[in-house]
N, C-alpha and C positions, 0 to 999 in steps of 0.2 A: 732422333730425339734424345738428349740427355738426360741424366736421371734427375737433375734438378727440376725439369718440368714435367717429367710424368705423375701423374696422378700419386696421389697415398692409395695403399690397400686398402679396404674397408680395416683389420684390424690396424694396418697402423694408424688410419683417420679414428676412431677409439682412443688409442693411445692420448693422440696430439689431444681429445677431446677430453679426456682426462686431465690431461696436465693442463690445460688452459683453465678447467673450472677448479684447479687446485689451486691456483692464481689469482682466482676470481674473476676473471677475464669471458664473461660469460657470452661478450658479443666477438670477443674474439672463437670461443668453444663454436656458436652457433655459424659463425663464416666459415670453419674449417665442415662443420657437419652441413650444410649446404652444397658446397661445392663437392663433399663424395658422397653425395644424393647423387648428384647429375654422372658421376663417373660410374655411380654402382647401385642404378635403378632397382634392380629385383635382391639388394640386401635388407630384410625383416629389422635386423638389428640398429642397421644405422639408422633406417626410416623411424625406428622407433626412438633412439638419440637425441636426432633434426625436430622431432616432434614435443619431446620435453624440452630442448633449450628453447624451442618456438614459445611455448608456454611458458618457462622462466621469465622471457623476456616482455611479455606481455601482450603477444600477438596468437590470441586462439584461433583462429582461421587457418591461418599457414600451419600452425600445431595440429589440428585437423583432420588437414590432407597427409600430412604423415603419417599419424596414426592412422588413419584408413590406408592407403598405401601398406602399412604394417601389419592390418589384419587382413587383407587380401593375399598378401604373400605367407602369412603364417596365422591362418583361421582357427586353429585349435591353439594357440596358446592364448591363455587368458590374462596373463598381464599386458599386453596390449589392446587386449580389448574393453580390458579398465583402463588402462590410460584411454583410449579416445573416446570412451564417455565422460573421463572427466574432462575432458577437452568442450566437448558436446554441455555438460554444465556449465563449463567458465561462458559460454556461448548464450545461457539460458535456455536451451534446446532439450529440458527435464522429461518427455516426454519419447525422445527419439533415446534418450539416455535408459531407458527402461526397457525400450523395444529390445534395444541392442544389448543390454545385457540380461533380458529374459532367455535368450534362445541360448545362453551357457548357465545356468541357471543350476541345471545338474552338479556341475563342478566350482561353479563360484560360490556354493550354497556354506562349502569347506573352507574359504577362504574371508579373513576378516574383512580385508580391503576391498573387497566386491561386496561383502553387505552395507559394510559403510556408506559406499558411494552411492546404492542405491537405495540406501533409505535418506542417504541425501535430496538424492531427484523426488521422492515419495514425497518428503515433509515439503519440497519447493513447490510442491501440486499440491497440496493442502490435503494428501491421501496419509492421515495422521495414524489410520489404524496399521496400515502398509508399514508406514515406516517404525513405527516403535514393533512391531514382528521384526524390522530387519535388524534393527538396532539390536535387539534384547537375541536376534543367531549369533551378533557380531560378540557381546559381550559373554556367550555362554561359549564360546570357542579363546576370546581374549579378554577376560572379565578385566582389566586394565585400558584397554583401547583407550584411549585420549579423547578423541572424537566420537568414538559412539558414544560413550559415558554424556559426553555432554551433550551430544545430537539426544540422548534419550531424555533427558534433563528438560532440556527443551520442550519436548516432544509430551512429558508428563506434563509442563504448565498447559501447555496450548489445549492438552485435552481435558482439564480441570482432575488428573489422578492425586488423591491426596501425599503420594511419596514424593513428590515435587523433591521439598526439600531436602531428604536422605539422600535422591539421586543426586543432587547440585553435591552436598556434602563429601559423597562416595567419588562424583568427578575431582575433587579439591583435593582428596586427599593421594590423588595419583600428577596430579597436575597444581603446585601450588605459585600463588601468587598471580593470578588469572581471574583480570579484570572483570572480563565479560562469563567468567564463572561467578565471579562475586556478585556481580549485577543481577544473574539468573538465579543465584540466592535469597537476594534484596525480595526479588518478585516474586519468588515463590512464598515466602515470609506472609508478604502482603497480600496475596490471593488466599493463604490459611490465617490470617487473621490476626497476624503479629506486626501492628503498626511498625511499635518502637520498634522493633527488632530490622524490620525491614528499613526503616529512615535511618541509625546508627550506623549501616552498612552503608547507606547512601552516601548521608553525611561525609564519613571515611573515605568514600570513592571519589566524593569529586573534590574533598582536600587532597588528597594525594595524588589525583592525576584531574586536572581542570581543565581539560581538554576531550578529557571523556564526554561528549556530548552524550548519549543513551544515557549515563547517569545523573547528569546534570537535568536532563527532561523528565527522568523518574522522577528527581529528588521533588521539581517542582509540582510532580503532580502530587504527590503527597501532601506537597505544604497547599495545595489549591481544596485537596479534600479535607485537610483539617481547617480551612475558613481563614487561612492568613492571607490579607490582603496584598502584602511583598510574596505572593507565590515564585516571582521569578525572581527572586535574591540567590539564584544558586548562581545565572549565569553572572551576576553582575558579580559578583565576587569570585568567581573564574577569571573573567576576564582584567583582575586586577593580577593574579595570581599568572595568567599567561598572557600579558598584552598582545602578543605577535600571532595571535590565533584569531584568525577573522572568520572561524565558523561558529566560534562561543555567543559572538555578538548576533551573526546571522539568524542563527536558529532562538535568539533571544526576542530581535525584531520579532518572528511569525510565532512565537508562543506567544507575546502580548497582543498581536494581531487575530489569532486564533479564538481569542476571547472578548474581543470588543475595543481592546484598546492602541486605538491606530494611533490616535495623536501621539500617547508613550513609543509606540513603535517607532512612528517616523522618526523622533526625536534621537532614537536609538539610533536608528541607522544613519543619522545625522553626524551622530557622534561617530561612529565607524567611518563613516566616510570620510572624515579629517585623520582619522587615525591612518586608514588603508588608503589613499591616494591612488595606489595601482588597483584596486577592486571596483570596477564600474559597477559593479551589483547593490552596494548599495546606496548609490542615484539612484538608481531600480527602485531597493526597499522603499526609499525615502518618497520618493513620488506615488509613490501607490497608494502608501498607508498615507499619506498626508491626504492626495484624494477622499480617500475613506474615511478620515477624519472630517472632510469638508473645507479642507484649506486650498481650494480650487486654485488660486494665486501662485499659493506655492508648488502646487505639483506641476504647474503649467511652465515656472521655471526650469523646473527639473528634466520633464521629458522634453524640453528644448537643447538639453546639453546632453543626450545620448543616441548614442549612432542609432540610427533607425535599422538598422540591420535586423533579421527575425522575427518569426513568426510571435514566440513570446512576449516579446516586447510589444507586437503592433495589437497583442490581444488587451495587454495590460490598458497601453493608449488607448483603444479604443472603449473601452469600459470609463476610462477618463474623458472623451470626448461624448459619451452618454448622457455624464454628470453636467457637462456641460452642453447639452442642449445641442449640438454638433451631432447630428444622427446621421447626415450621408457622410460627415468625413469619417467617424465607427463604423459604417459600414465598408468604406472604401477597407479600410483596414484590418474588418474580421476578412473580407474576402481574399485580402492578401494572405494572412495568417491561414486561412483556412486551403490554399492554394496549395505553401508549404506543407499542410499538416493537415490534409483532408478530414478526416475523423476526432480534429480537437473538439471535447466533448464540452470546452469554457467557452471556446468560439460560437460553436453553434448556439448554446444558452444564451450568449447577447446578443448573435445575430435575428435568435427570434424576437428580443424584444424589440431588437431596433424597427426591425419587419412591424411588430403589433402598432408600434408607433407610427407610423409613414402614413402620409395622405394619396399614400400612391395603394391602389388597389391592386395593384401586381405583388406587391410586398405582402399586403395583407393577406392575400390567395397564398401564397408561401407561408405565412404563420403560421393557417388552416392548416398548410400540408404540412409543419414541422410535427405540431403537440395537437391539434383539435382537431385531426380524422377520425370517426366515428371507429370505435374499439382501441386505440391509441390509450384513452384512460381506462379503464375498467373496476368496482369493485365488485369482487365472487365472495362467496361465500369459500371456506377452507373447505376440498375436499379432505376430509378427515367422516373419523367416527364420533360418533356424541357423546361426550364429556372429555375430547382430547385438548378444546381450548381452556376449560377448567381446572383438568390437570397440570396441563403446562404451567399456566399462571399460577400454580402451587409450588409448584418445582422453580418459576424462577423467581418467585419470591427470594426463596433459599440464596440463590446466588446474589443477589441486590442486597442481602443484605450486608455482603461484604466489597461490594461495588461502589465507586466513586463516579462522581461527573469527569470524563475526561477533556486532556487539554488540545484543544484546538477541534474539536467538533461543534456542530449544531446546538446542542443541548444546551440548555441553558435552566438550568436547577436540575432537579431529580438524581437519576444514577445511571449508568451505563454496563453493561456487563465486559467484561475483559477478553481478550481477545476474540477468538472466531466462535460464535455459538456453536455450529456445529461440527466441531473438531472433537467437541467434550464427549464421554462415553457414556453419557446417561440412554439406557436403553429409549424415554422417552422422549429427548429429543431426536434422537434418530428419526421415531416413528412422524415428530413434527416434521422434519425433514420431509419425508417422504410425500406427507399431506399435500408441502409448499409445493413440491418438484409435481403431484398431478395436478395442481390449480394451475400453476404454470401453463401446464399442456392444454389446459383448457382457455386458457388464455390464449395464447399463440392462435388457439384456432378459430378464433372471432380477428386477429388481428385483420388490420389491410392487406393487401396483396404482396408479395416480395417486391422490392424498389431498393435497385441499385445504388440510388444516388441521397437516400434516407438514412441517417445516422441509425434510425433504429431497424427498421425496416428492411434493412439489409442484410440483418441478421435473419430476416423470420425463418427460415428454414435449415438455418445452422444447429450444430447443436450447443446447447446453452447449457450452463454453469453458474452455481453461485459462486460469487467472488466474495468474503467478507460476507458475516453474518451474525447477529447481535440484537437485546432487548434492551427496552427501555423502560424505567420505571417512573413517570413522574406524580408527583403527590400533590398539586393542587399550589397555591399561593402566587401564581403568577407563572408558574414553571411550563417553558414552551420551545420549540427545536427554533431558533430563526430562519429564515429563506436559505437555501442553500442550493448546491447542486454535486451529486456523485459523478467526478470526473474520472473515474474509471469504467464506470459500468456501460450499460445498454440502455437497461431495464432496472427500476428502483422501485420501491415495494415499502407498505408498510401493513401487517399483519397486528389486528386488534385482537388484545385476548380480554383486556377490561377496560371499560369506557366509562367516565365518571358522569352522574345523573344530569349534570347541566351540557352536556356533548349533545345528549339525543333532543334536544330542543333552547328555544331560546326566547327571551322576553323580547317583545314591541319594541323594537328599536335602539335593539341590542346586539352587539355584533353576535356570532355563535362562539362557544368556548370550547376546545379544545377539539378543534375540527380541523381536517386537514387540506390546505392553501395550493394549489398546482400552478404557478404561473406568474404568481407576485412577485416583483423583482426585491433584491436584495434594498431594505432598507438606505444604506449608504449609496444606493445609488440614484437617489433623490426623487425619483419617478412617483406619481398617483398613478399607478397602474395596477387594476383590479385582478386578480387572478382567475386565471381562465377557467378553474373548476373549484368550487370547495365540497368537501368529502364531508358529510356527517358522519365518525367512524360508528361501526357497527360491531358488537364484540362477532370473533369468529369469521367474519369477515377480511380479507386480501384486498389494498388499490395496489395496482400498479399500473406505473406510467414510464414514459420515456426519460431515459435520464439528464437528458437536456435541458427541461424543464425544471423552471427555480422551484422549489417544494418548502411548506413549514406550517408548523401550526401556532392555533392563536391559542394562546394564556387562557388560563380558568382556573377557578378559586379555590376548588377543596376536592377531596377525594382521591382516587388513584384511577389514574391512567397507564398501561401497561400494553405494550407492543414489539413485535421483534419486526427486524426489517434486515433486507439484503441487497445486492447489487446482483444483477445478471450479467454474467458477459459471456463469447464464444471462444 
């Protein structure tokens, strides 16, 4: 053999590996680091090489199996066993990320780059006290770190710490001219109470970069909480400022769809669609919200001219062939979607009503078994202690009063609280916390039997989690959630802390006011269909039901209503 084709050394495959990504030549670097993988199985180094350009390149799988490869042949070094946990993050695999770098824990304790990354995986699990412990080792070892500064930053809005803003400040002043620092600014502003301050930054952000979607949807939820009726004038004058940007318009469509206004949407994505000719998506837009608008004609042109390919698509259509009175060809079409994507939690929602609709009794037997098995709905009483729903609703007063109605939810008037209730460090919501988590328990144990083939039911012996968690404040004058459904969860909940004097009863031949609806389908979808359970809430009181099931409640005139709610998932 000549020397031309014998392998490279391991160090001279480094070399070549070097000079190739001094080049830039990255796919060139990762073909030379591949092929003396195979020549030089049990070298640590090169495994761990193969496994960064894997990850430059954007393939975390193959990235991986190097970094595992790398920490089996070299188990006490610990930069590799940060690298293939962040490998294991670009994966989403936040959890195995933690295993894996608790068991060096002694020694990564000294090192910034190992608390980083694992108060990365913390905050990706929503374990907020975790991760601001690892953030605040990282910055008492490298009080500059780029990333913890602002992992912590973060870390302070989500759990309502009032130093929000100094920590955004303190990230800026090491890292300047950073967008999504300016943004994390804007928001901490506005969660301490500084409108203008917070909008100015806004403002700023999306004149100078209109392509910033995250600041374009803040800007406009500000102008929605101050009562301007052009709340989405931020996108439209983005998209004057970046024409060639076909996500300004998109996420424009579903903030005006988010809030009722489908016919403005479709017409949006109307417009996009003459503009973007290569973007089939929004046909999509266009046919959906025009449905939802009620322009049956027109959506029915629409979903004529797109590939029937996917699961998404045939849930969309099929929601449109509801509107239209078309109930077995919606269902041919959830069962196809639902084939692909066994556990789509939108699917299953209109396959039960198509079910509730059917003159066929086999369907109807299936309705029963989706949402009306006896323990499926339940309201408990909050295991808690006595005065803990009193207090709470004192405590979240407080916060509502610097709360807005947000964009693209249920709500419709009142306030919502910002992001995850229970990420905040108020001792007493903790102890809420804890209340929700044994009602739970008690719930689970009335459920039906474990059923494999039950979107919720399937769960019942896993263990559960809240996903998302938040209060609602509303104050009477019509203000009420519409039909909706939580396409992420399991299990969805609504905890009563004050229920306004016209809830607990109601006049002769009046509907009830401000009670809560399991089962009514979505307005826009034309349906007289009564919902399977209505809820008198009860303060102190827990429903929870399957989250398949459409849920909302009806309007009532005065007073306050106040409740926290969450998703369960496994």
């Amino acid at each position: 053999m000549n020397s031309e084709s014998s392998p490279l050394s391991a160090p001279e495959a480094m070399v070549r590996i070097r000079m190739a990504m001094q080049t830039g030549d990255r796919n060139g670097a990762r073909q030379i680091a591949e092929t003396a993988r195979l020549a030089h199985p049990d070298d640590a180094a090169l495994a761990d090489a193969a496994g960064d350009l894997a990850l430059k390149t954007g393939d975390a799988e193959t990235a991986l199996a190097h970094f595992s490869a790398a920490c089996t042949l070299a188990p006490t070094f610990l930069d590799f066993q940060i690298n293939h946990a962040i490998a294991l993050q670009n994966l989403g695999r936040h959890t195995e990320v933690i295993a894996a770098l608790s068991a060096h824990e002694k020694t990564g304790r000294a090192v910034p780059r190992y608390g980083s990354v694992r108060a990365t995986s913390h905050r990706a699990l929503g374990q907020m006290a975790q991760a601001a412990q690892w953030y605040d080792t990282v910055l008492a070892l490298a009080p500059r770190h780029p990333r913890a500064l602002h992992g912590r930053a973060r870390t302070a809005i989500e759990r309502g710490e009032a130093s929000a803003v100094q920590r955004f400040d303190a990230a800026m002043a090491v890292v300047q001219g950073d967008g999504d620092l300016w943004l994390g600014k804007a928001q901490a502003l506005e969660v301490a109470g500084d409108i203008a301050g917070a909008r100015t930054i806004a403002e700023q952000l999306c004149t100078q970069a209109p392509g910033f979607i995250a600041a374009l949807s803040f800007l406009a939820g500000l102008k929605l909480a101050a009562g301007e009726a052009d709340f989405t004038a931020p996108f439209r004058d983005a998209a004057i400022r970046a024409p060639q940007d076909p996500n300004i318009a998109a996420t424009h469509v579903e903030t005006l769809a988010g809030l009722d206004h489908a016919a403005q949407a479709a017409d949006i994505a109307a417009a996009a669609r003459d503009r973007f000719p290569s973007e089939p998506h929004f046909t999509l837009l266009e046919a959906v919200h025009a449905g939802s608008a009620g322009q049956l004609d027109r959506a029915e042109r629409l979903f004529a001219q797109l590939d029937r390919a996917g699961p998404q698509l045939a849930v969309h259509e099929a929601r449109h062939r509801i509107r239209t009175g078309e109930f077995g060809r919606a269902e041919t079409l959830l069962a196809q979607a639902l084939s692909a994507q066994p556990w789509d939690i939108t699917a299953w929602s209109l396959r039960g009503i198509v079910w509730r609709l059917s003159d066929d009794q086999q369907a109807r037997d299936r309705a029963h078994w989706l949402h009306e098995q006896d323990g499926l709905i339940q309201m408990r009483a909050l295991a808690g202690r006595a005065g803990l729903v009193e207090d709470a609703a004192a405590e979240l007063r407080v916060l509502h009063e610097n709360s807005a109605m947000p964009l693209g939810q249920s709500l419709r008037g009142g306030t919502q609280t910002r992001g995850i209730l229970f990420h905040r460090t108020e001792a007493l919501l903790a102890e809420l916390h804890e209340a929700i988590l044994a009602t739970l328990r008690d719930y689970r144990e009335e459920l039906p039997a474990l059923d494999d083939t039950h979107p919720l039911l399937r769960h019942r012996d896993a263990p559960w989690n809240l996903a998302g968690s938040w209060s609602v404040r509303l104050t009477g004058g019509g203000d009420h959630h519409t039909a909706h459904i939580h396409p992420q969860g399991a299990i969805s909940s609504a905890l009563y802390l004050v229920v306004p004097q016209e809830a607990s009863s109601s006049a002769s031949g009046e509907a009830p006011q401000g009670w809560l609806e399991i089962g009514r389908p979505k307005a826009d979808l034309g349906l007289d269909l009564p919902p399977i359970r209505s809820i008198r809430p009860v303060p102190g009181h827990l429903a929870l039901f399957p989250s398949t099931a459409y849920h909302g409640t009806t309007p009532f005139k005065s007073a306050e209503r106040m409740s926290v709610a969450f998703d369960v998932v496994t």
